[in-house]
C-alpha positions as CSV (number, residue, x, y, z in Angstrom):
1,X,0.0,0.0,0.0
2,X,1.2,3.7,-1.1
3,X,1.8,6.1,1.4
4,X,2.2,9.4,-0.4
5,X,2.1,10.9,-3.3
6,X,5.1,12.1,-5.5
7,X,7.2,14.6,-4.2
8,X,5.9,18.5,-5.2
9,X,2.5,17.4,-6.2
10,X,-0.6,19.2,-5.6
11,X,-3.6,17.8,-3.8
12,X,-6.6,17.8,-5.6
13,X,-10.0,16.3,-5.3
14,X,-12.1,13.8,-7.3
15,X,-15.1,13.6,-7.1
16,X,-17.4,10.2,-8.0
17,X,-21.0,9.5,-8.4
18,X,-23.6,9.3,-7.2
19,X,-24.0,7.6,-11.0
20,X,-21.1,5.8,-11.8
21,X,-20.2,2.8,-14.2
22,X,-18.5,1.1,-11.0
23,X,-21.4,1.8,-8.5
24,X,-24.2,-0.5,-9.0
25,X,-26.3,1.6,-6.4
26,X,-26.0,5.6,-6.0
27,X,-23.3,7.0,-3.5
28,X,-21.4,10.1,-3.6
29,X,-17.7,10.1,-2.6
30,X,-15.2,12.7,-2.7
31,X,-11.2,11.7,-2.6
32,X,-8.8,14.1,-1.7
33,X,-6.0,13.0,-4.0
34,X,-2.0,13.5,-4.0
35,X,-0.9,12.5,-7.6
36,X,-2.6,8.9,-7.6
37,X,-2.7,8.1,-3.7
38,X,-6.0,8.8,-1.9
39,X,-5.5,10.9,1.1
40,X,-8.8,10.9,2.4
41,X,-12.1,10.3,1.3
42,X,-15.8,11.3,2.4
43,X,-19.1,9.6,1.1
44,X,-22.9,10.3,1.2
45,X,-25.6,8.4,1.1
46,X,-29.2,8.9,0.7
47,X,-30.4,9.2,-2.8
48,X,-32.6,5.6,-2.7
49,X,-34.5,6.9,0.5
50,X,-38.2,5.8,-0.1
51,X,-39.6,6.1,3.4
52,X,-40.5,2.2,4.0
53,X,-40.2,3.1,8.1
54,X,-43.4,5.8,7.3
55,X,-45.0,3.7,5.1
56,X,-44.9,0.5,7.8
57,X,-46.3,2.2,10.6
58,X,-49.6,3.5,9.1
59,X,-50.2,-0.1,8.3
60,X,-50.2,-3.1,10.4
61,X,-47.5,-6.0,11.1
62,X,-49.2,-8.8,8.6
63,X,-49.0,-5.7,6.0
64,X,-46.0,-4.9,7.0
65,X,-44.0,-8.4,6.1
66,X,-44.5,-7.3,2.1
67,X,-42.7,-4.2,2.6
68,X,-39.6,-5.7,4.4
69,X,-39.5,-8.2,1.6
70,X,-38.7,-4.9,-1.0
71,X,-36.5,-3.0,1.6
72,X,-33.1,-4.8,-0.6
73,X,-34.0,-6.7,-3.7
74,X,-30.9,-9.1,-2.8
75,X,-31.4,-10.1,1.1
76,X,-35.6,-9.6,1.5
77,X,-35.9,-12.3,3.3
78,X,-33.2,-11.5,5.5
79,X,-35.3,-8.2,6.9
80,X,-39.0,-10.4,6.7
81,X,-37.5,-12.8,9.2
82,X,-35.9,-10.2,11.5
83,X,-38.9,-7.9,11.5
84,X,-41.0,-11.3,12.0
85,X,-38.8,-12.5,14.9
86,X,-39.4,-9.2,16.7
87,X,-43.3,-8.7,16.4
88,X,-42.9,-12.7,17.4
89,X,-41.2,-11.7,20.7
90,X,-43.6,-9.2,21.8
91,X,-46.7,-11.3,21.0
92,X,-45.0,-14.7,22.3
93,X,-45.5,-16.5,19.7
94,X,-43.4,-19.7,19.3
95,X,-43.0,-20.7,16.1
96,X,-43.5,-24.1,14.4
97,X,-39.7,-25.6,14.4
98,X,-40.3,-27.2,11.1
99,X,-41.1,-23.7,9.9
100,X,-37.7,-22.7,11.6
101,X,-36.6,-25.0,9.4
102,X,-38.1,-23.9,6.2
103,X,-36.8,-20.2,7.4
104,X,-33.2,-21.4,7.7
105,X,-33.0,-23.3,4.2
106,X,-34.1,-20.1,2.4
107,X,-32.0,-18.0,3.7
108,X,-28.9,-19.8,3.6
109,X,-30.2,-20.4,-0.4
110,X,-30.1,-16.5,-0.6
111,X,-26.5,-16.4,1.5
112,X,-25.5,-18.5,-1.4
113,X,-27.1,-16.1,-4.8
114,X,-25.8,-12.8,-2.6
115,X,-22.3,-14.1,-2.1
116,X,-22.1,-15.5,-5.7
117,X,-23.4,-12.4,-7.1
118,X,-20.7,-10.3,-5.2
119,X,-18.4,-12.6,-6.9
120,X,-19.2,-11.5,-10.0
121,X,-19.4,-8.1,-9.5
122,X,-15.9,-7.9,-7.4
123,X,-14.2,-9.5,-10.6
124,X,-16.1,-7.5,-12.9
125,X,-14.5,-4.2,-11.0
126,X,-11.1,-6.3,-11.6
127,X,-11.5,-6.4,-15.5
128,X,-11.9,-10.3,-15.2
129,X,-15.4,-10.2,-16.9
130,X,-14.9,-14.0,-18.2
131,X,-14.9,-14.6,-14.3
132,X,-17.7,-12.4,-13.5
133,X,-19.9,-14.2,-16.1
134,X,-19.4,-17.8,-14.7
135,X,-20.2,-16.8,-11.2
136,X,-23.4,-14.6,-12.3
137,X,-24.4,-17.9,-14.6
138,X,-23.8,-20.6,-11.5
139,X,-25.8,-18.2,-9.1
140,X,-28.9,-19.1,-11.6
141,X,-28.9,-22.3,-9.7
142,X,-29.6,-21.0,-6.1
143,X,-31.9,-18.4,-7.9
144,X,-33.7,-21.4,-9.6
145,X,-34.6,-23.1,-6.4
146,X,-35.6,-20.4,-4.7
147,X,-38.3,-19.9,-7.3
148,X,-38.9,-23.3,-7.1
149,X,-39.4,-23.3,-3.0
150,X,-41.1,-19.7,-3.1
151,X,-42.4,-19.1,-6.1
152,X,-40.3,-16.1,-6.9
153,X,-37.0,-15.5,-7.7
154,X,-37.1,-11.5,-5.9
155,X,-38.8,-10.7,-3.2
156,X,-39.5,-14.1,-2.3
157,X,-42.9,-13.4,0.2
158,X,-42.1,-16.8,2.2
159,X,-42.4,-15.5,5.8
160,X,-45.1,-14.6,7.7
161,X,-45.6,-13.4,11.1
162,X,-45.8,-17.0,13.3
163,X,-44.2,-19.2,10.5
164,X,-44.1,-19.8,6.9
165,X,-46.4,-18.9,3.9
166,X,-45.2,-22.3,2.5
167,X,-44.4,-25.6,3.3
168,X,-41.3,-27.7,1.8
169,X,-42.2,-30.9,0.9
170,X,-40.5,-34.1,0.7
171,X,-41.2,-34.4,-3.7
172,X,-39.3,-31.1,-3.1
173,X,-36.0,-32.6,-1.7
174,X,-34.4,-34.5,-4.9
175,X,-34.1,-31.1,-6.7
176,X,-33.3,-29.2,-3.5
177,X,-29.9,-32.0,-3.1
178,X,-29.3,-31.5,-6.4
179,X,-28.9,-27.7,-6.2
180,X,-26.5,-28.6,-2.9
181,X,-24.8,-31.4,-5.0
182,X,-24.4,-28.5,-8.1
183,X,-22.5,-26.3,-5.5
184,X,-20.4,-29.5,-3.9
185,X,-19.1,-30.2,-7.1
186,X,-18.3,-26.4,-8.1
187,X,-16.5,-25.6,-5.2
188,X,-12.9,-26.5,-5.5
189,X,-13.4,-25.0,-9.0
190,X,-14.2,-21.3,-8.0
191,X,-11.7,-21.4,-5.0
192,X,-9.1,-22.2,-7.7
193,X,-10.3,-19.3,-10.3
194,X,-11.3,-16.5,-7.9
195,X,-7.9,-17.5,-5.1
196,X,-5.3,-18.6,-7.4
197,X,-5.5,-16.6,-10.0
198,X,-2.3,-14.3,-10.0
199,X,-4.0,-10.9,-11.2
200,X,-7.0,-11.4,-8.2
201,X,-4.0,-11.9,-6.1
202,X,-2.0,-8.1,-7.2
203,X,-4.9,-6.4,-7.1
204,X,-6.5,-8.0,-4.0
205,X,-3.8,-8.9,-1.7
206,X,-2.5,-6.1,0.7
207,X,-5.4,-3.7,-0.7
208,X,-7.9,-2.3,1.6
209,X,-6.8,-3.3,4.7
210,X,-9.4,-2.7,7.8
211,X,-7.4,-4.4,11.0
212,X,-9.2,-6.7,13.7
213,X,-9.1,-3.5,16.0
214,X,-10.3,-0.9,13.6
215,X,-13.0,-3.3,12.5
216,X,-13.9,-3.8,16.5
217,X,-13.6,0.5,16.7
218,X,-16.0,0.8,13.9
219,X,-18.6,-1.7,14.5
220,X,-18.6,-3.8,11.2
221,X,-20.4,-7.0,10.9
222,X,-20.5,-10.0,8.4
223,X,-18.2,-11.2,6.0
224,X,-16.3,-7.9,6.5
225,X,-15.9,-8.3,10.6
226,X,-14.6,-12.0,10.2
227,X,-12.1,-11.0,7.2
228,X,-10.7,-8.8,9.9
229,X,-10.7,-11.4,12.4
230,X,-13.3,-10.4,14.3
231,X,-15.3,-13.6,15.1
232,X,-18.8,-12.7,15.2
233,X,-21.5,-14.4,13.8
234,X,-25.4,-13.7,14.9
235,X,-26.0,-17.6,13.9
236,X,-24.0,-19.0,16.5
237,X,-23.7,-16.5,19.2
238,X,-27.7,-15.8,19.5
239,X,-29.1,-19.1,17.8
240,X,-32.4,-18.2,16.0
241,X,-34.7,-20.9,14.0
242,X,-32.8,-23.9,13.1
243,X,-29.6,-23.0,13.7
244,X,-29.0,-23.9,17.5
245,X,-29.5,-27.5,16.2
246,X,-26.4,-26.8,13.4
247,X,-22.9,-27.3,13.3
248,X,-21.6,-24.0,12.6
249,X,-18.4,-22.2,13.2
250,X,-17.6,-18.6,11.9
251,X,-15.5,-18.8,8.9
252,X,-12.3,-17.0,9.7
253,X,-9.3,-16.6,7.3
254,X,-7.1,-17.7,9.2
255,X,-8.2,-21.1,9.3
256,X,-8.2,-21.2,5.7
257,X,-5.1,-19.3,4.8
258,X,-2.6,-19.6,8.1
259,X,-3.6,-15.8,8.4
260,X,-5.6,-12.5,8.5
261,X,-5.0,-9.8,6.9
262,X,-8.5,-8.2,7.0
263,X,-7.6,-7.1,3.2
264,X,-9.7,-7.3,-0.1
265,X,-8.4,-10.8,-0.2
266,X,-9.7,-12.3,3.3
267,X,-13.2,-10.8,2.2
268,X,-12.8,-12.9,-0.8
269,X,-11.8,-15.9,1.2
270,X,-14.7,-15.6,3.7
271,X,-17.8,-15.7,0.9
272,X,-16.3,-18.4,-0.9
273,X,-15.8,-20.6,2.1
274,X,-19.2,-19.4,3.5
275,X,-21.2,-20.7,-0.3
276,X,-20.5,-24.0,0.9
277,X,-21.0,-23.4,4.7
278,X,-25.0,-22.6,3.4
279,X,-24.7,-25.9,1.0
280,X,-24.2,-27.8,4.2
281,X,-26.2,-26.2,6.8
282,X,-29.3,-26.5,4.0
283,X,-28.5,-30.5,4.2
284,X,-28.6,-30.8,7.8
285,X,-32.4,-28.8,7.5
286,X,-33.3,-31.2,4.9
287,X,-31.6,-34.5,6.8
288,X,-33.5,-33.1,9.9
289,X,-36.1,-32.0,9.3
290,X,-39.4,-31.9,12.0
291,X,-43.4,-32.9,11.5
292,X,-45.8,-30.5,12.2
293,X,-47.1,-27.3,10.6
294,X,-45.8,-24.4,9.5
295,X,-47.7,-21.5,11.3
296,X,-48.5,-20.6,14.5
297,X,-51.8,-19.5,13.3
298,X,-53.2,-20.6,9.8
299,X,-56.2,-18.2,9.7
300,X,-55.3,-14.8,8.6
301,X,-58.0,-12.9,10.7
302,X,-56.9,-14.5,13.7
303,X,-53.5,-14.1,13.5
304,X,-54.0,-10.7,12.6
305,X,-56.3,-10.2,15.6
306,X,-53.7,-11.4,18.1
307,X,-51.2,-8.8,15.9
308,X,-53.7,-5.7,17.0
309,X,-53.7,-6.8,20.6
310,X,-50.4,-6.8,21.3
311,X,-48.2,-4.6,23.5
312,X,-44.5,-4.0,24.3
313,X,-40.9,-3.8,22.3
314,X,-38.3,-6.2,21.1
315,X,-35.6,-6.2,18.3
316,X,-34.9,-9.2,15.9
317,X,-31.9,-9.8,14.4
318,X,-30.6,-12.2,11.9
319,X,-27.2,-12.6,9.9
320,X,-27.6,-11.5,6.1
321,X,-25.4,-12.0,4.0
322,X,-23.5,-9.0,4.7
323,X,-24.0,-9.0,8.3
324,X,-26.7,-8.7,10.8
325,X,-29.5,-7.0,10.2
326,X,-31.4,-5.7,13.2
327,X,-35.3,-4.7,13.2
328,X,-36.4,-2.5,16.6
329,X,-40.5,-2.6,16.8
330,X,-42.7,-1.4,19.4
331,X,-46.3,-1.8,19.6
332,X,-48.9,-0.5,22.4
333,X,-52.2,-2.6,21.2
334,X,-52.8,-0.6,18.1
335,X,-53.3,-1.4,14.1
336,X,-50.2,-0.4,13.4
337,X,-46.7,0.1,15.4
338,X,-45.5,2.9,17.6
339,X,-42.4,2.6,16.4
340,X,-40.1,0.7,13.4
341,X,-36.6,1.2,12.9
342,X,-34.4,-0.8,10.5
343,X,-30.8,-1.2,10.5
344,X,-29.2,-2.9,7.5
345,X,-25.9,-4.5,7.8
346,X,-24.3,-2.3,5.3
347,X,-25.0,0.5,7.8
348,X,-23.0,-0.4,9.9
349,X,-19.9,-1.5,7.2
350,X,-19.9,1.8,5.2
351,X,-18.0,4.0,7.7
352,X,-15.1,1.4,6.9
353,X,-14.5,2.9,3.6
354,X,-12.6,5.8,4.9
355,X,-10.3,3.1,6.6
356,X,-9.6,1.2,3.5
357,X,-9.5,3.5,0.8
358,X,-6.4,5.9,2.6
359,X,-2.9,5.3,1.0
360,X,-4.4,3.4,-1.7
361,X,-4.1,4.1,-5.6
362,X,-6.9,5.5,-7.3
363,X,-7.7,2.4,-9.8
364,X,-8.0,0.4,-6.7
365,X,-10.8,2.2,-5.7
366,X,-13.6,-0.2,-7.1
367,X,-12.7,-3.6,-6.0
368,X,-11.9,-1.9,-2.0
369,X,-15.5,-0.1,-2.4
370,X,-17.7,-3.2,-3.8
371,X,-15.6,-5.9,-0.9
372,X,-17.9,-4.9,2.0
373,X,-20.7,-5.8,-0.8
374,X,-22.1,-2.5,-0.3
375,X,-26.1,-2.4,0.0
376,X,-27.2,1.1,-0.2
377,X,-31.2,0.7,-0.4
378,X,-31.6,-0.8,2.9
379,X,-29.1,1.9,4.0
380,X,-29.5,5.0,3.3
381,X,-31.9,7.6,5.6
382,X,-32.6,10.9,5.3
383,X,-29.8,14.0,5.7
384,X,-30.6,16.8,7.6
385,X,-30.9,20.6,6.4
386,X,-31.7,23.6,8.3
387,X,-31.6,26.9,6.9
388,X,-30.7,25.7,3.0
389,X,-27.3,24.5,5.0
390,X,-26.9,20.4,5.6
391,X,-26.2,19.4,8.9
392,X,-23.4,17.1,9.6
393,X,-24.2,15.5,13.4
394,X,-21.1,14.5,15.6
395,X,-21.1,11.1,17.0
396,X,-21.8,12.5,20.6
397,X,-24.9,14.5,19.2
398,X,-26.3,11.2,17.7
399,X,-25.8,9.2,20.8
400,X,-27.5,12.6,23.5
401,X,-30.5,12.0,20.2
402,X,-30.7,8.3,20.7
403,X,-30.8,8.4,24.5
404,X,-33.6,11.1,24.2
405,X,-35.7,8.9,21.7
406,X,-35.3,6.0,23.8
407,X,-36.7,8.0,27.0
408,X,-39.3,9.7,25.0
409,X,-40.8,6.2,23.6
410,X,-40.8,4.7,26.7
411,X,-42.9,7.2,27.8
């Protein structure tokens, strides 16, 4: 990693986005630059803000399930079940375990398409488009089934508060094990292509560094924490549906490589390694999976009755593929929630950028920006202006805000 720019250069600053051909979402940064070394770098958020927290609480929480499915077109079912998990806490509910078990195989199904279409695009940023087209074409395979287990490929509608809107059944399972079998038999093959390949290696190795203590400082999660060697994973240290009845470890780097780095590289490492984590924690579901049905409460009325009775606050959480993702709901025996927040795991990786990008060469400024597998729909929120002039808050400010909220909802 550079250091400095050349001797007698001028700083200047570059400015890119929020359209960009390497941004697949809109984000405005702007790089102070010495010759072709970043010095520092600032970003903003907030041009796909659509107001989904307004929208949800002038409905009610069965309504509310569709709109968490469209908060990220990539990991829906990632905020259905943790906004499900939450309204389940306050009402009590305990959920059928084989619909547990229905909840786990899709989502580790959508680990698998998110990680593979990172993939791609992290190799398309490279140049290495042959690459980018072979993982984008096996990723129809996990896309396939999901279709095939949902109905829809996007914005897959499967969960419902108490359970599952559908059941899995056994004439489902040979092309289920096939799609695990598919992956099996691919794995060796894109480990070799994606971590042997000698230009991935320049361009990834030593690049956008984020250390195990600056990744602790800033709060990352996912893929992103672990490359760092933070070992943190919402699956195994707050087992949810099926997973307490798992074998799972985190997937570190340095049980793969001898090492961490917490570089471009490691975050390559950890999704590759985690695709066929999901391949086998979807055969354990299928190889035990429980009798019984898949909703707490099969009649929409009712269940949607108990919804407008109940009182009190929880938060549900769940590790997306890019981290955890965290729903706060409160309710207070009305229609529709006091109170919704969302916090997409990107929102919590994004302030890494900074970290990563400084010292670096400008043309490496892709691949370090799409590693954290940036998500900025179910990110962004809305800035605040006073006065024509945009406020930027200090961290202090937010946290005095957050404590005040807190006080002011609990009444």
């Amino acid at each position: 990693m550079n250091t400095g720019g050349k001797p007698g250069t001028v700083p200047y600053t570059v400015p890119i986005g929020p359209v960009h051909p390497a941004l697949k979402e809109p984000v405005m940064f702007t790089f102070k630059m010495n010759g072709e070394v970043v010095e520092s770098v600032d970003f903003a958020p907030g041009q796909t803000h659509r107001g989904i927290e307004w929208m949800g609480m002038r409905r009610n929480p069965v309504q509310i399930v569709h709109l968490t499915d469209r908060i990220c077109g990539i990991c829906g079912v990632s905020h259905s079940l943790a906004f499900a998990r939450a309204v389940e806490q306050i009402m009590g509910i305990d959920v059928p375990a084989r619909a547990d078990y229905v909840r786990t195989i899709v989502a580790e199904l959508e680990r698998i398409q998110s990680h593979l279409l990172w993939a791609g695009v992290a190799v398309h940023e490279l140049g290495f488009d042959s690459l980018f087209y072979l993982a984008w074409r096996v990723r129809e395979e996990s896309m396939d089934v999901i279709e095939y287990i949902t109905g829809n490929r996007v914005n897959y509608g499967i969960v419902q508060i108490g359970g599952v809107r559908r059941d899995i059944t056994e004439e489902q399972y040979p092309r289920i094990k096939r799609c695990l079998t598919y992956y099996r038999d691919l794995q060796d093959k894109l480990f070799h292509l994606f971590m042997n390949d000698a230009s991935i290696r320049m361009r990834c190795r030593d690049h956008g560094v984020l250390s195990r203590e600056e990744a602790i400082k800033l709060c990352v999660v996912g893929p992103t924490a672990r490359a760092s060697g933070v070992k943190m994973d919402v699956r195994v240290d707050y087992p949810y549906s099926a997973y307490g009845d798992m074998e799972i470890e985190p997937v570190m780097p340095d049980a793969i490589l001898g090492e961490t780095r917490g570089d471009v590289y490691d975050r390559i490492v950890v999704r590759l390694v985690e695709i066929g984590q999901s391949v086998e924690i979807i055969q354990q579901c299928l190889d035990h999976m429980p009798d019984g049905p898949v909703m707490w409460e099969s009649k929409y009325p009712k269940l949607l009755s108990a919804c407008k009775k109940a009182a009190g606050e929880a938060v549900g959480r769940h590790e997306a593929p890019r981290g955890e993702v965290l729903h706060y709901v409160r309710m207070d025996g009305q229609e529709a929630p006091a109170t919704w927040k969302v916090k997409g795991s990107s929102y919590s990786n994004l302030i890494s950028w900074p970290v990563m990008l400084k010292g670096e060469q400008i043309a490496d400024i892709p691949i370090i920006v799409a590693s954290i597998d940036p998500c900025l729909s179910c990110t962004d929120r809305v800035a605040v202006i006073r006065g024509g002039r945009r406020e930027v808050m200090t961290k202090e400010e937010l946290t005095r805000l957050s404590i005040e909220k807190t006080r002011r909802l609990k009444g």
